[in-house]
C-alpha positions as CSV (number, residue, x, y, z in Angstrom):
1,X,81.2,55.4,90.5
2,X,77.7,54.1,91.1
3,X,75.3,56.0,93.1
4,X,72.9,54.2,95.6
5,X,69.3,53.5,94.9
6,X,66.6,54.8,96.6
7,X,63.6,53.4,97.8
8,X,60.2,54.6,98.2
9,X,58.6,54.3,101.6
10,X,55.6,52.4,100.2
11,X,57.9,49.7,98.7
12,X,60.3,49.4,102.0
13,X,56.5,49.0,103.8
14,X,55.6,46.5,101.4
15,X,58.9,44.2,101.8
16,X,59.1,44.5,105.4
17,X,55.5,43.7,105.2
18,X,56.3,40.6,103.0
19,X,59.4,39.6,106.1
20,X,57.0,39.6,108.6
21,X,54.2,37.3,106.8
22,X,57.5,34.7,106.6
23,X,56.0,33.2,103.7
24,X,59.3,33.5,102.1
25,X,63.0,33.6,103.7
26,X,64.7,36.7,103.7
27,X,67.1,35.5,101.1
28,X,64.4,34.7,99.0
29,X,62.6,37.7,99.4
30,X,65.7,39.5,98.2
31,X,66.1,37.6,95.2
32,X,62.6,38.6,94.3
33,X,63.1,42.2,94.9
34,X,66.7,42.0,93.6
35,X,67.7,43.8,97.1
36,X,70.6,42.6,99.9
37,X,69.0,40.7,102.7
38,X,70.3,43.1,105.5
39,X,68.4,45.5,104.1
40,X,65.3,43.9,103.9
41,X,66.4,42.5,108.0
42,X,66.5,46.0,108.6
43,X,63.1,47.9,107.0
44,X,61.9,44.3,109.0
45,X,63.1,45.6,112.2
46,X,62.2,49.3,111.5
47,X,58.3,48.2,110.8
48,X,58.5,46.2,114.1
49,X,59.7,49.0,116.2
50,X,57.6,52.1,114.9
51,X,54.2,50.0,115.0
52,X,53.3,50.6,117.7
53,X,53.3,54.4,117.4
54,X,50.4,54.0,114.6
55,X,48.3,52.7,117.4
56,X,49.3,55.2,119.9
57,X,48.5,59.1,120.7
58,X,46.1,60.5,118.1
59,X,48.9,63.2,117.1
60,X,46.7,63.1,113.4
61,X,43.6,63.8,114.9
62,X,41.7,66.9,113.1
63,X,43.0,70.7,114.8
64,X,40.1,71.9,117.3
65,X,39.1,74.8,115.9
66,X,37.0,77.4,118.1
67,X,33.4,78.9,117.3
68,X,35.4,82.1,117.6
69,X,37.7,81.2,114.6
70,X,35.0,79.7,112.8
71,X,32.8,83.1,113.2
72,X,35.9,85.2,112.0
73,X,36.0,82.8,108.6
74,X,32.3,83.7,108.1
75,X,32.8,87.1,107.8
76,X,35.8,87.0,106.0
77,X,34.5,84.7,103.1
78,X,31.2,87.0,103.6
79,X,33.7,90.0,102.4
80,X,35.3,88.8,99.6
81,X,31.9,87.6,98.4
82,X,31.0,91.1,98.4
83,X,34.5,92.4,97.2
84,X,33.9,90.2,93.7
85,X,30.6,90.7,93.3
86,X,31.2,94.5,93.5
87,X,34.5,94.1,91.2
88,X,32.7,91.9,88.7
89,X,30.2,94.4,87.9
90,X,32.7,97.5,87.7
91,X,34.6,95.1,85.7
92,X,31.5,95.2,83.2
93,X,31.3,99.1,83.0
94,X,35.2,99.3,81.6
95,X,34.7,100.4,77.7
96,X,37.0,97.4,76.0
97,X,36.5,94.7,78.1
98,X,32.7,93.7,76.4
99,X,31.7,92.4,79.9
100,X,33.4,89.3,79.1
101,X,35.0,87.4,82.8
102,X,38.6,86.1,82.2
């Protein structure tokens, strides 16, 4: 029993790409890529469909983050500056250790 093949989306973009240049028939295309011509029809039709949603709401854009959050981030980085600072010199006092950081 043979199991089916899997392909990445970067090479089904990159075929479907190829189908809709029409430099090459579909049956030639699959030759090349040693894949059936349905499937190629298909990741084709796919591409099609779905493009225009990479043009459409900006659903990727960057979270808004609020002065409020960014205040509270301050601090806390502020903190564990102090927290390592503080634990990096107790660190230095512990017989055994020679001072030496890890």
């Amino acid at each position: 029993m043979t199991k089916r093949k899997r392909y990445s989306a970067e090479f089904k973009a990159k075929v479907a790409l190829e189908a809709i240049r029409e430099e090459l028939t579909t049956a030639e295309l699959a030759k090349k890529h040693d894949i059936h011509p349905t499937m190629i029809s298909g990741w084709k039709r796919t591409a099609i469909e779905n493009m225009a949603s990479a043009f459409g709401t900006k659903a990727a854009a960057e979270p808004v983050v609020s002065a409020a959050d960014v205040e509270k981030l301050h601090a806390k980085i502020g903190q564990l500056v102090i927290e390592r600072d503080f634990l990096s010199e107790a660190s230095s006092l512990i017989p055994g250790t020679g001072g030496r950081k890890r």
